[in-house]
C-alpha positions as CSV (number, residue, x, y, z in Angstrom):
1,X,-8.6,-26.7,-5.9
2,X,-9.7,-24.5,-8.7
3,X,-7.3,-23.5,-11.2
4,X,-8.8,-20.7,-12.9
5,X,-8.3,-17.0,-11.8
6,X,-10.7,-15.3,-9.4
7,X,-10.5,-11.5,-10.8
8,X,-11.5,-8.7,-9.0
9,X,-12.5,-5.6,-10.5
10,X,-13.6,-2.3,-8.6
11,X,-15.6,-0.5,-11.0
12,X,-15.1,2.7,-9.2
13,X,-11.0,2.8,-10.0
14,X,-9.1,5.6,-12.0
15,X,-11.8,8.3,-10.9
16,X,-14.4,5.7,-12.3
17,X,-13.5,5.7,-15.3
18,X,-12.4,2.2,-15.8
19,X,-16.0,1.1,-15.3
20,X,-16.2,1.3,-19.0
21,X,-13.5,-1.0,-20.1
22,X,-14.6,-3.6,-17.9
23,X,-15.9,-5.8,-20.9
24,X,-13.1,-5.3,-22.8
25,X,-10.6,-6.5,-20.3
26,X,-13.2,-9.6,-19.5
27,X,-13.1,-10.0,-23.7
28,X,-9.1,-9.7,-23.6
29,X,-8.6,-12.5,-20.6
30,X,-11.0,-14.9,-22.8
31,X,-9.1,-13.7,-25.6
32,X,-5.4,-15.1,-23.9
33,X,-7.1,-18.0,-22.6
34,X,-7.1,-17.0,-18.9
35,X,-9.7,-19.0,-17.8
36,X,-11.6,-16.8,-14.9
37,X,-14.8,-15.8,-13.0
38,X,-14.8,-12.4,-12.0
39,X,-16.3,-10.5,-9.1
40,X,-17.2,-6.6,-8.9
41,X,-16.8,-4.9,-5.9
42,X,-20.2,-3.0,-4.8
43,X,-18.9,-1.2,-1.9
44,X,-15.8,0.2,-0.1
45,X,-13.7,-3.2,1.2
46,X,-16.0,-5.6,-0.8
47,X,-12.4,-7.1,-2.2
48,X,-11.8,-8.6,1.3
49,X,-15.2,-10.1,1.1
50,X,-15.2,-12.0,-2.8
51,X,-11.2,-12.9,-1.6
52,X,-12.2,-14.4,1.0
53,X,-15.2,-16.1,-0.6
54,X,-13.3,-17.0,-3.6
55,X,-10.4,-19.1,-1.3
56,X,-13.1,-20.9,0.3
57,X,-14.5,-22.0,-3.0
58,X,-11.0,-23.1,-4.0
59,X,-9.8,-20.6,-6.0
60,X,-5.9,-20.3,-5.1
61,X,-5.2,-17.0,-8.1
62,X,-6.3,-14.0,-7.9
63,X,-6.3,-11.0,-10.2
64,X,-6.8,-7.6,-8.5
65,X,-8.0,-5.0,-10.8
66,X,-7.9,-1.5,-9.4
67,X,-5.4,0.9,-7.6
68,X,-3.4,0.5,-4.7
69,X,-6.8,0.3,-2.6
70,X,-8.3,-2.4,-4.4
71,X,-4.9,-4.9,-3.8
72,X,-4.6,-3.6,-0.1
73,X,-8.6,-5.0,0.6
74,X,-7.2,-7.9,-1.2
75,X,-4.4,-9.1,1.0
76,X,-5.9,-7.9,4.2
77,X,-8.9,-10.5,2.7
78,X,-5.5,-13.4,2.5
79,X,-4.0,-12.4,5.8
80,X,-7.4,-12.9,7.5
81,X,-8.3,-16.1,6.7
82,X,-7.5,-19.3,8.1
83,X,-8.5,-21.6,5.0
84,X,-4.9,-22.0,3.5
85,X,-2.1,-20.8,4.6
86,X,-1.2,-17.0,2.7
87,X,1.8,-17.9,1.0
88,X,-0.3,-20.8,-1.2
89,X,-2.2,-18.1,-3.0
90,X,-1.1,-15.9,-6.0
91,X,-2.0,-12.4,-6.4
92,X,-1.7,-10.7,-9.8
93,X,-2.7,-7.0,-10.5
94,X,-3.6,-5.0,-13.5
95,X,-3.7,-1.2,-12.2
96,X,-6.2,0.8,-12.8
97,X,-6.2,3.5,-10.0
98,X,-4.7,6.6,-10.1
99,X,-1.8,6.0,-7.6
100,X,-0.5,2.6,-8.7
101,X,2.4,2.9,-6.2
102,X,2.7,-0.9,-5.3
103,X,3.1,-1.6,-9.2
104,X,5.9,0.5,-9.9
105,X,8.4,-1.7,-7.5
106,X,7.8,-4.8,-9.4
107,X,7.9,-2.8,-13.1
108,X,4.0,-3.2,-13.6
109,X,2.9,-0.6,-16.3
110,X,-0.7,0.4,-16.3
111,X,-1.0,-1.1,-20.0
112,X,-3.6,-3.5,-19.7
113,X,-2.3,-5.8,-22.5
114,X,1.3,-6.1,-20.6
115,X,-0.6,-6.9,-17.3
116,X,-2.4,-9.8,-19.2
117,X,1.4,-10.9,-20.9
118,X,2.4,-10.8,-17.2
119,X,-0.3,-13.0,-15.9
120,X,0.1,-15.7,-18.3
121,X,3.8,-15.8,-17.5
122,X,3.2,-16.5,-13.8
123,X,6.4,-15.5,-13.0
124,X,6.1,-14.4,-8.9
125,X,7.9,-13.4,-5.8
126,X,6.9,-14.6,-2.4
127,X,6.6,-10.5,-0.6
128,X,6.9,-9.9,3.0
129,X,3.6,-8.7,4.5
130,X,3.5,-5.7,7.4
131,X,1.2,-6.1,10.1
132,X,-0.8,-3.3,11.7
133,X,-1.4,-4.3,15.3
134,X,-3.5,-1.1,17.1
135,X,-4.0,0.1,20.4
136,X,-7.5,0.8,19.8
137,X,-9.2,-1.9,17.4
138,X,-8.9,-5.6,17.9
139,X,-8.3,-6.9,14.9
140,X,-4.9,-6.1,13.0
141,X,-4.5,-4.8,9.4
142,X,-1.6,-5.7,6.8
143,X,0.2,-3.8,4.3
144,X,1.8,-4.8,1.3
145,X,3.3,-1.2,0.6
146,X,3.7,1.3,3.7
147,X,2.2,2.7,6.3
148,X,2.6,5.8,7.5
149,X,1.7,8.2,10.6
150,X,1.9,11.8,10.7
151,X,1.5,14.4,7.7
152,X,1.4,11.1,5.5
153,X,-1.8,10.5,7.2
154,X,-3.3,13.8,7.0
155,X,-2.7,14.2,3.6
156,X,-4.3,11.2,2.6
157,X,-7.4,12.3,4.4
158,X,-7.2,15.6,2.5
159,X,-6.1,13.7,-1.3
160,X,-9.8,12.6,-2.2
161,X,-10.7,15.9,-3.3
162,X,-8.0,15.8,-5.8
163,X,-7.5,12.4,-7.2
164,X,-8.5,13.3,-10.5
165,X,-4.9,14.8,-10.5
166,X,-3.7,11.1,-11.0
167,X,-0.2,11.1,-8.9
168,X,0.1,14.6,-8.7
169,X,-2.9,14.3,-6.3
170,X,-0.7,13.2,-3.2
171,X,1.9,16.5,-4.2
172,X,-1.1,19.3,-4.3
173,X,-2.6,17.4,-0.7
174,X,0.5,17.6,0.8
175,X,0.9,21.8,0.1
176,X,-2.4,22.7,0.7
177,X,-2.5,20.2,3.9
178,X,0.6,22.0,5.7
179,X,-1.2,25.0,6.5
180,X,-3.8,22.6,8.6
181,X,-0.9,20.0,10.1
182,X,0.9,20.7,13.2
183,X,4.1,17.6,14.0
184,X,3.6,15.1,16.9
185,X,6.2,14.2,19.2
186,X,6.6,10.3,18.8
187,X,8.0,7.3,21.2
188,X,9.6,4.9,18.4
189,X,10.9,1.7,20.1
190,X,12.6,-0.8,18.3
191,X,16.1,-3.0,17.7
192,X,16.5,-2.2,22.0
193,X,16.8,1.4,21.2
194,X,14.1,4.1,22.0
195,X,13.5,7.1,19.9
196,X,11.5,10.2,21.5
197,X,10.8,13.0,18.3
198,X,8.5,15.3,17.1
199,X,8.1,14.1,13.4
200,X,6.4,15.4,10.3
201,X,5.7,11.8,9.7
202,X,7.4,8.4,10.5
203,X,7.2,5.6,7.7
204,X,7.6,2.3,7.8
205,X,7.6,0.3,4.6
206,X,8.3,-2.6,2.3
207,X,8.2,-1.5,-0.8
208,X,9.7,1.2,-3.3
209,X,7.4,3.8,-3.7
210,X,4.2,5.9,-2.6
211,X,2.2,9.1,-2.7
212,X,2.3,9.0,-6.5
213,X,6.1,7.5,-7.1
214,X,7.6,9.1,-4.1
215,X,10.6,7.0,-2.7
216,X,10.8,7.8,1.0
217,X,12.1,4.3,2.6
218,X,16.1,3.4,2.1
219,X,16.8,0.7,0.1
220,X,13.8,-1.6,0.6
221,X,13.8,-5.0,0.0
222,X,10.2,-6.9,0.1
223,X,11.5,-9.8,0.6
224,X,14.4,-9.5,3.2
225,X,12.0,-10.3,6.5
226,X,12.6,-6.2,7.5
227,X,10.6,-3.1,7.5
228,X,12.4,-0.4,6.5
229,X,11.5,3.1,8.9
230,X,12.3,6.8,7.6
231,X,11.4,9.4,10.5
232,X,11.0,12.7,8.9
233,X,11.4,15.1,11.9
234,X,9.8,18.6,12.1
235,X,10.4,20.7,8.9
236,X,8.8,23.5,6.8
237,X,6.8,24.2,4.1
238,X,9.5,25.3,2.4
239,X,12.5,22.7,3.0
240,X,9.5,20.8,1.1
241,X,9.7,23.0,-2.0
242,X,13.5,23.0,-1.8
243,X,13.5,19.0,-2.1
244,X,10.3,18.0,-3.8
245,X,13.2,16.4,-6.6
246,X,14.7,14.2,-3.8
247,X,10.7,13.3,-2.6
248,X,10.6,11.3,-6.3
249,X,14.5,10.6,-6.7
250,X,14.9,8.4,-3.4
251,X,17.9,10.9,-2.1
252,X,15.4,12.7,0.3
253,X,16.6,10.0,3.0
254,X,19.9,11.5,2.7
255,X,19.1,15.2,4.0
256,X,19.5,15.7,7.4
257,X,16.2,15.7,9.3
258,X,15.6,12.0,8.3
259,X,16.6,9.5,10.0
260,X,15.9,5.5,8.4
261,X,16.4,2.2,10.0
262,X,15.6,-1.3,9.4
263,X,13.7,-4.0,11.8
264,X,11.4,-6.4,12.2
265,X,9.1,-5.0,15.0
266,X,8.3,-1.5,15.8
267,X,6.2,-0.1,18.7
268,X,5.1,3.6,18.3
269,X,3.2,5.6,21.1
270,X,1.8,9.3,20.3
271,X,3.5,11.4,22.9
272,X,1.1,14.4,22.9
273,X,-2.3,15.4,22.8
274,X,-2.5,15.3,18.9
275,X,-4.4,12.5,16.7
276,X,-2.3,11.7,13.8
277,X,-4.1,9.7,11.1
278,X,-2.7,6.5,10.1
279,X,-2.2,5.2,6.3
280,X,-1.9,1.9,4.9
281,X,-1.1,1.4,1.1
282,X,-2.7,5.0,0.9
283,X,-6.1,4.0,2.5
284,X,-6.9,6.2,6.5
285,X,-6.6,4.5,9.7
286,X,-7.8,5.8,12.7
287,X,-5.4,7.5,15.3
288,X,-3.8,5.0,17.6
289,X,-0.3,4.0,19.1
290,X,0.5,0.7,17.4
291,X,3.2,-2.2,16.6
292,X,3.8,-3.1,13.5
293,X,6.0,-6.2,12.9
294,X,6.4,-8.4,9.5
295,X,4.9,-11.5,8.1
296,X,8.2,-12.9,5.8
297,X,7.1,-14.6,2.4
298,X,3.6,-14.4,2.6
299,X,1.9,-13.6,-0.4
300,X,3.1,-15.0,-3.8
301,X,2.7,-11.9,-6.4
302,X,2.8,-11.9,-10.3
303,X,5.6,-9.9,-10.9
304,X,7.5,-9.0,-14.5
């Protein structure tokens, strides 16, 4: 087994403007006596490939450097592979995307110095993992954050055009997206009981935050073995302006059109015509009826 760190940097991160700084963080590891190889990703999901490749050389730590995309490649590289089992590998992150939503549950700052601090300390927390299984596509993908159908997808395929807005991105895609969105009326089934809606959006997550710091689970716990599920039903354009505070505050689970539960195992089916996008850790699935159920402890992560 190799003891170094395998660090994987995408170049493109933070609107591409990290691609500068890669030497200096390479200089800084050297510098704290982190001893590494690194690996730059060359195109979109090349982290699952250099993971993947990495564990098969033997390398058991990995450092993901990048947003909230970069770590998602990452573990869906961990959860795919048969070498080792998932929980013997360690995942570290120093963020430098624009979201950095997984980050803030664990108090991760985007300071790249305090990231390094971290990583020497090797202080970590085995998470749960979600798992994505869809109608359509055979093989599943995992989550470390939350996934999301509905609005929550749709505004991730409309954010792109405005990620040099840094968190504010997911705020401004989610305005100018409701005048293009119309709700879908959803089959939830889960804990024996079956849920028929028309929601906004349903999320189901494991983690604290998203869309740029929003809190919009109840109480997560990443390491409880549960997914915790908010179904926003059908509201306005305005009961968003009225509560954008409670989007960032966590108390939007508390007003009256969202319902949240916890579980292990959820089955959603699309009741209607409509093809509501899909999101996982902020990166577009394809429209699908899917289960989603948890992998407990599966992924150690550097944590502070």
């Amino acid at each position: 087994m190799n003891t170094h760190w395998y660090v994987i940097i995408n170049p493109a991160s933070g609107n591409k403007r990290f691609k500068k700084k890669i030497p200096t963080l390479l200089n800084l590891l050297s510098i704290h006596n982190i001893e590494h190889t690194y690996g730059l990703t060359e195109y979109s999901e090349y982290e699952f490939e250099l993971v993947q490749n990495a564990i098969k050389e033997g390398y058991r730590k990995i450092i993901s450097v990048g947003g909230d995309g970069t770590l998602h490649h990452i573990v869906n590289g961990i959860m795919s592979q048969n070498d080792v089992n998932s929980n013997e590998i360690k995942v570290a992150v120093i963020p430098t995307g624009t979201g950095n939503d997984w980050v803030k549950t664990y108090g991760i700052t985007n300071n790249i110095l305090k990231s390094i601090e971290l990583i020497k300390q090797e202080k970590t927390i085995l998470q749960d993992i979600g798992k994505v299984t869809l109608e359509n596509k055979k093989e599943p993908i995992y989550f470390n954050n939350l996934t999301g159908i509905g609005f929550d997808g749709h505004v991730v395929n409309y954010i792109n055009k405005y990620k040099k807005l840094g968190s504010l991105a997911y705020i401004v895609g989610a305005l100018m997206g409701f005048s293009t969105y119309k709700s879908s009326e959803f089959k939830i089934v889960f804990n024996n009981q079956e849920i028929v809606t028309k929601s906004l959006m349903t999320l189901i997550g494991i983690c604290n935050y998203s869309g740029g710091g929003m809190q919009l689970t109840k109480n997560p716990n990443s390491t409880d073995g549960l997914l915790d599920i908010s179904i926003i039903k059908d509201i306005n354009i305005g009961t968003v302006l009225l509560n954008i505070l409670k989007l960032y505050n966590g108390k939007i689970v508390d007003h009256k059109k969202v319902t949240t539960y916890k579980t292990n195992k959820i089955n959603l089916t699309i009741n209607d015509t409509s093809k509501p996008f899909i999101q996982s850790d902020g990166e577009l699935i394809t429209s699908s009826n899917f289960e989603i159920s948890i992998v407990p402890k599966a992924i150690q992560f550097v944590i502070s």
